[in-house]
N, C-alpha and C positions, 0 to 999 in steps of 0.2 A: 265245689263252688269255685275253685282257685283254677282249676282248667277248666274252667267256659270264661272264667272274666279273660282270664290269659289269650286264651285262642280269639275270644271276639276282640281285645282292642289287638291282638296281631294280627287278624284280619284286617281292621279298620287302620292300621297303620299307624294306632295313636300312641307315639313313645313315650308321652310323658304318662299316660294312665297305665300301660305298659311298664312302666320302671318301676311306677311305685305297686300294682298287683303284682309284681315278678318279687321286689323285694320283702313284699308281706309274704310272699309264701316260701321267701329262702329262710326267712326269720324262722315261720312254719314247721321248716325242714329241720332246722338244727334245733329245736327244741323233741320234734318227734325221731330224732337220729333216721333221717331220712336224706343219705350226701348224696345218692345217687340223682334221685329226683332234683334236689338241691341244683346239681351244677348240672343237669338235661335242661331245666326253665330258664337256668341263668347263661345257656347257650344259645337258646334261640333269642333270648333279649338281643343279646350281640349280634348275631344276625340279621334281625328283624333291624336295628340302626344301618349295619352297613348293608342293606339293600335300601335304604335311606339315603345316602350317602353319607352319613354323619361319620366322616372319617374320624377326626382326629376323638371323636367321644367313643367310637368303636374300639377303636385301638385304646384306648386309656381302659374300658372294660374288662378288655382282652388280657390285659396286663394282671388289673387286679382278681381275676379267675385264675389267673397263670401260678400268682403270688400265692393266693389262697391254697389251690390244689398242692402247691410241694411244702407250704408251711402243715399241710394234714395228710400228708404225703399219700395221695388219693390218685391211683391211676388211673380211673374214670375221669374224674378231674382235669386230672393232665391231658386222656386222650381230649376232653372238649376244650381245653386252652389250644390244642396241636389242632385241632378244627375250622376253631376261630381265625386264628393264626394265617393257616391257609387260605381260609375264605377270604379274608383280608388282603393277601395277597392277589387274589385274584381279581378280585374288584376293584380295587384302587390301583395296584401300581401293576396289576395284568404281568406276574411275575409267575407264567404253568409250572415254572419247574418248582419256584421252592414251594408254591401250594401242591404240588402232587408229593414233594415229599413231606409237609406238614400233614396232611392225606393218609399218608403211607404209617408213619407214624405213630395217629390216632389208631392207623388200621389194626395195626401189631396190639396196641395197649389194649383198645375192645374186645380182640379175639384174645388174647392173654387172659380174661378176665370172665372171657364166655357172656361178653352184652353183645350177643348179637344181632340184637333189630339198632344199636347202634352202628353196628361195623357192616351192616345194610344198608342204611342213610350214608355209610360213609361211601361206600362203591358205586352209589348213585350219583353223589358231588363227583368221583372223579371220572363216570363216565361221562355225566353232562359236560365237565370240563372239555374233557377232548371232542366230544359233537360241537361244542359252541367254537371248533376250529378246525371241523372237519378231519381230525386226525383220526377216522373212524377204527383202522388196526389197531391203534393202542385202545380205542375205547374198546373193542373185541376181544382183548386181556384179560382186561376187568370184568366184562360182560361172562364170559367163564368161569370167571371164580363168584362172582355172581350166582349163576347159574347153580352151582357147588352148593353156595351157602346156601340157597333156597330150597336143596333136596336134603340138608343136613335139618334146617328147622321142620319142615316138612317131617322126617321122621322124630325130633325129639318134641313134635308137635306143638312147636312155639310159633304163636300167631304173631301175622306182620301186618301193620296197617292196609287198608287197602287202597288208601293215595300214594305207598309205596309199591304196592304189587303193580300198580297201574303204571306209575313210570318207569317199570322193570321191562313190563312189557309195551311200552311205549320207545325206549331205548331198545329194544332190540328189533321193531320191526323196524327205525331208522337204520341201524346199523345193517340189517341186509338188505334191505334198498340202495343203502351204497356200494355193496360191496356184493350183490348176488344179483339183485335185480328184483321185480314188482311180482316173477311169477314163484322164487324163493318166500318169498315175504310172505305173500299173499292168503297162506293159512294162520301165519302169525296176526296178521291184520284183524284176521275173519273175529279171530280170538280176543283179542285188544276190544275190537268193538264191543263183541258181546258183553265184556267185563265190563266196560263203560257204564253198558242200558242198565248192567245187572246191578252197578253199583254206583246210582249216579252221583253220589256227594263224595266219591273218591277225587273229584278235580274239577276246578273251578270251569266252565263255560267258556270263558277266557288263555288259561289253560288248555283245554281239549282244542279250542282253534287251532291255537299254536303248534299244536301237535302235527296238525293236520294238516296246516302251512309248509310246515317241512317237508313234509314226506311230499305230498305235491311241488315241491319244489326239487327236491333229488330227481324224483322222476320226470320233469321237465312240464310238467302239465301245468300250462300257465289256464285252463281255461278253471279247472278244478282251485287251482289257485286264487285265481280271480272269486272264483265262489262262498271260498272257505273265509277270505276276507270281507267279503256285504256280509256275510253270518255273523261275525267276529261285531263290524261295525254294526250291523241290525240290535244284537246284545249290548251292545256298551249304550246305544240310544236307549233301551230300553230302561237302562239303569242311571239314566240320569248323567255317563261319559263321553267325552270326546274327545279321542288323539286325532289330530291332522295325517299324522305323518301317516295314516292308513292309508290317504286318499292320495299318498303321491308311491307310495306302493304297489295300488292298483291301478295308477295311471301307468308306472312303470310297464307292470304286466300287460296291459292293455296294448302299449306301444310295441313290446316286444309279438304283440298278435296283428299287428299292423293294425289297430284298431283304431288309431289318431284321433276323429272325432270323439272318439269316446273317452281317449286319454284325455284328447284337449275340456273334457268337462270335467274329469275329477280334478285336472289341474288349477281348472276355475275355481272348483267349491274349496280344494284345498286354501287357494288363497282368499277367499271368502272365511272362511271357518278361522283361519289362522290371523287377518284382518280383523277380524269380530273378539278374538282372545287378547290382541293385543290392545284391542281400544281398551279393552274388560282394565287388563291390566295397567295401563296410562292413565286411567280414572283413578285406579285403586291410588296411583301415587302422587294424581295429581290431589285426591282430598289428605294424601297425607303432608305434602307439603303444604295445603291452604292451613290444616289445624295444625301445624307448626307456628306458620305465620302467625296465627291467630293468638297460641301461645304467647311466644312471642312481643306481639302486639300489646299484650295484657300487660307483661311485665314490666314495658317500657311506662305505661299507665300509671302502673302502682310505683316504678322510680320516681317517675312526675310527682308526683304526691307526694310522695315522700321527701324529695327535696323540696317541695315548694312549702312541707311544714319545716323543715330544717331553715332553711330560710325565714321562713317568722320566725320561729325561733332564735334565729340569729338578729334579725332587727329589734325583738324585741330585747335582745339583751344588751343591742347598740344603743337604745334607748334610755334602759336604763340604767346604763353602766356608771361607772366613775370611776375614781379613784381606788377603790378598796381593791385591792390584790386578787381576793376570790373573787370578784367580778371578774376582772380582768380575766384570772384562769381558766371562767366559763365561758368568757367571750371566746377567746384562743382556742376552747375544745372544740366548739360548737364551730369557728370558722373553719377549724380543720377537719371536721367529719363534714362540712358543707364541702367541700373542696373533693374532699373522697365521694362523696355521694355526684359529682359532677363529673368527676373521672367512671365512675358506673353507668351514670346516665349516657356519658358519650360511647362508651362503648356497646352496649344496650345498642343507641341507635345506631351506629355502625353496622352490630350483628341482623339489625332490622332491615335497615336496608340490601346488606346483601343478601338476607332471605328473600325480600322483595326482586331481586337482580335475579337471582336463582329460579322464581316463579315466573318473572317474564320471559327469563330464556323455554322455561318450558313448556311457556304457552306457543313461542317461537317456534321450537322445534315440531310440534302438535300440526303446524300447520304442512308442515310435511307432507303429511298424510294426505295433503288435498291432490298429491301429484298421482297418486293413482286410482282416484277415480275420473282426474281428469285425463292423465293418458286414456284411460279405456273411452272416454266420450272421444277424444280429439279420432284416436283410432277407427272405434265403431263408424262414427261421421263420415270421417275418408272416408273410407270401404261405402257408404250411401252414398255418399256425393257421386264416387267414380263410377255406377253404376252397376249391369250384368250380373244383378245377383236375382236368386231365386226368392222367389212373395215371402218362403219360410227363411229365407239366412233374412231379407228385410228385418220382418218381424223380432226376429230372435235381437239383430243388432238393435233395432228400436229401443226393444223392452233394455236390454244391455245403458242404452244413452240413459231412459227414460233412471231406471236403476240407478247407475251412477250418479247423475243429476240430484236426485231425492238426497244421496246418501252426502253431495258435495254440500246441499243445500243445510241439513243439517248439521254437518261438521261445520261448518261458518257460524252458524245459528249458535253451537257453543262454545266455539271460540270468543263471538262479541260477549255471547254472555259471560265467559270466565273473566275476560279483560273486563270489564265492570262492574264486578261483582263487586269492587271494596267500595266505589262508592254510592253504589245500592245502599247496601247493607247499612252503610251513614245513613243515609236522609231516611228510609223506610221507616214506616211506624212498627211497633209490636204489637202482637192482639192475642187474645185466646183464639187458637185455631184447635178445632174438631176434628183428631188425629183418623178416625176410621173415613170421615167425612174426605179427609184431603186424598187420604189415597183412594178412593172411589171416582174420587174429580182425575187421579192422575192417570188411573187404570181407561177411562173413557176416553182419559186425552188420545192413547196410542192402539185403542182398539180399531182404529183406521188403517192403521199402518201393519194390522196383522196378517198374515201371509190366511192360505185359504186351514193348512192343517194346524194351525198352530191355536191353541184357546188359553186366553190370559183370566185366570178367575181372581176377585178379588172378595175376600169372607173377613166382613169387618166382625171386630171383638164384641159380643156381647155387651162389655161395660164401656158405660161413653169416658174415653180418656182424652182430654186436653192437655193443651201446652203454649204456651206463651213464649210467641217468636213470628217473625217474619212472615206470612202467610207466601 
């Protein structure tokens, strides 16, 4: 049970569901004296963050595995602290040497110890290392001893995963491609594939691209390359992902084929795709500064009130005060928490209005953005006005203006409306609104504006749920 939850939120990348399955099942471990397993899950935790980037939590992990392993004086242990170590160094501060010998290290304590589907995993980190810098001779070291260990388990008949057998033989048909050529390789290849078909959940679809990116790239085949990429991006579409940076990859390739027109359109969609990400992301922070504000706004509210009962209460005790001493006394406290409570209140509105200062500037900068869909109309226009273009470059610029135009049109459109939004929200009435009802109303608003492949479905809830707010 504890490796499927483990491997699925390591798949899904979720650390915090990650930290705590990893940690029920080190608990697990040391109850069932099981340190081996123990410090292998509490290695790829670390791992699994620093391909996160979560430095500074990786490296604190790192530490307390380090601590642990020599306080129980665990060479397994130690080689996965000397693991980590390394990896760390290579991801973060990209230091090959002292990760090859934190590498080296591990290497010595796994084999010392006879875990050798760890000291497997280990010669894979250091040959990817050197491919990921083209240093393919030193990767050809390790690829040998490699090689060694695979005929040594092989006869003491210890099975090895086979998403590691695969990057074994995935690393070695890179390394004779650099260093031999396509027709050296080319039974290694034959081989790789078939183990692929044989074993397709050895490596992610994501992975196998990438594979295959490379070695198309060593050998210069930018057309195969080009291909291997639409596959790559075909898959991540399919899966609900989207990197940019593919489509300025294969415009690269593309240009290096002299293929321009075709560059100049992935470089289009790039900045389309990348345009469309950052609006996503400008929204995300523009509703985070409004519900700040908002925040905000409330607390100055409830100051108000507050000192405006402090305040009666303060008249009424000017009222009716007199003489007596303990009056007096109550008068004095009660003027002096008025006093404080007005030193709150003013800084309150201070902090408000520069959150208000901080949302107009961002609605400021937001308009930015109008400069590049109207470069492309000012552009496209020229190039029509000056004439000598073909019915289809027309067309194409047309639809380009027409495009831009829509998208100028709406960005205006929420711009007035962000700027107006606070005093909307004053005068409007509130009402029970028909939560399935609204979104039905909002889903037909933009079913005009949907492209011919794209379908927007909208599946209201079974149960009628309202809310009182704004319609």
């Amino acid at each position: 049970m504890y490796d499927s939850l483990i491997s699925r939120y390591y798949g899904l990348g979720n650390i915090d569901s990650l930290k705590l399955v990893t940690y029920e099942y080190m608990d697990w471990c040391l109850k069932c004296n099981k340190p081996e397993n123990r410090y292998m899950k509490w290695r790829q935790y670390i791992q699994r963050m620093t391909e996160k980037g979560m430095q500074e939590e990786a490296i604190a992990e790192t530490a307390l595995l380090h601590q642990d392993a020599e306080q129980a004086k665990s060479k397994y242990g130690l080689a996965c602290g000397e693991m980590c170590i390394g990896y760390n160094h290579r991801v973060f501060s990209n230091n090959v040497k002292l990760c090859i010998e934190c590498y080296n290290n591990a290497l010595k304590l796994f084999e010392g110890g006879k875990y050798y589907r760890d000291a497997y995993v280990v010669l894979l980190n250091i040959i990817q290392t050197y491919l990921s810098r083209s240093e393919y001779a030193e990767g050809q070291k390790y690829l040998d001893k490699l090689e060694q260990l695979e005929e040594k388990l092989s006869k003491e008949k210890v099975e090895i995963d086979a998403s590691l057998h695969l990057r074994f033989y995935e690393f070695r048909v890179i390394i004779l491609l650099a260093s031999e050529g396509k027709e050296a390789a080319a039974p290694f290849i034959e081989k790789t594939d078939r183990y692929y078909r044989q074993n397709p959940g050895s490596s992610t679809p994501e992975a196998w691209f990438a594979y295959k990116i490379m070695c198309c790239r060593i050998l210069g085949n930018l057309k195969g390359n080009i291909a291997y990429v639409d596959s790559l991006m075909n898959y991540q579409s399919t899966v609900g992902m989207c990197y940019p940076y593919n489509y300025v990859m294969k415009a690269d390739l593309q240009a290096q084929l002299g293929d321009y027109r075709a560059a100049y359109h992935s470089y289009a969609t790039y900045a389309q795709v990348s345009d469309s990400i950052r609006k996503v992301e400008l929204d995300e922070q523009l509703n985070k500064y409004t519900a700040q504000f908002e925040v905000d706004r409330l607390k100055m509210e409830k100051l108000e009130l507050s000192v405006k009962s402090n305040k009666d209460k303060l008249t009424m005790a000017l009222i009716g005060g007199g003489v007596i001493l303990v009056l007096l006394l109550l008068i004095t406290y009660l003027y002096i928490r008025s006093l404080t409570m007005n030193r709150n209140l003013e800084a309150a509105r201070k902090a408000v209005l520069k959150m208000s200062q901080v949302k107009s500037s961002f609605i400021q900068h937001i308009t930015h953005e109008i400069r590049t869909p109207l470069n492309s109309i000012v552009g496209f226009s020229t190039l029509l006005a000056e004439g000598g273009l073909e019915d289809s470059e027309k067309k194409e610029y047309a639809a380009q203006v027409g495009s831009n135009n829509t998208y100028l049109l709406g960005l205006m459109e929420n711009i007035l409306t962000i700027a107006d939004m606070d005093s909307q929200m004053l005068n409007m009435p509130k009402e029970e609104v028909n939560v399935s009802a609204c979104c039905e109303e909002c889903a037909e608003h933009f079913r005009p504006a949907l492209g011919t492949d794209v379908r927007l479905e909208c599946i209201p809830s079974p149960n009628v749920s309202t809310v009182y707010a704004v319609r």
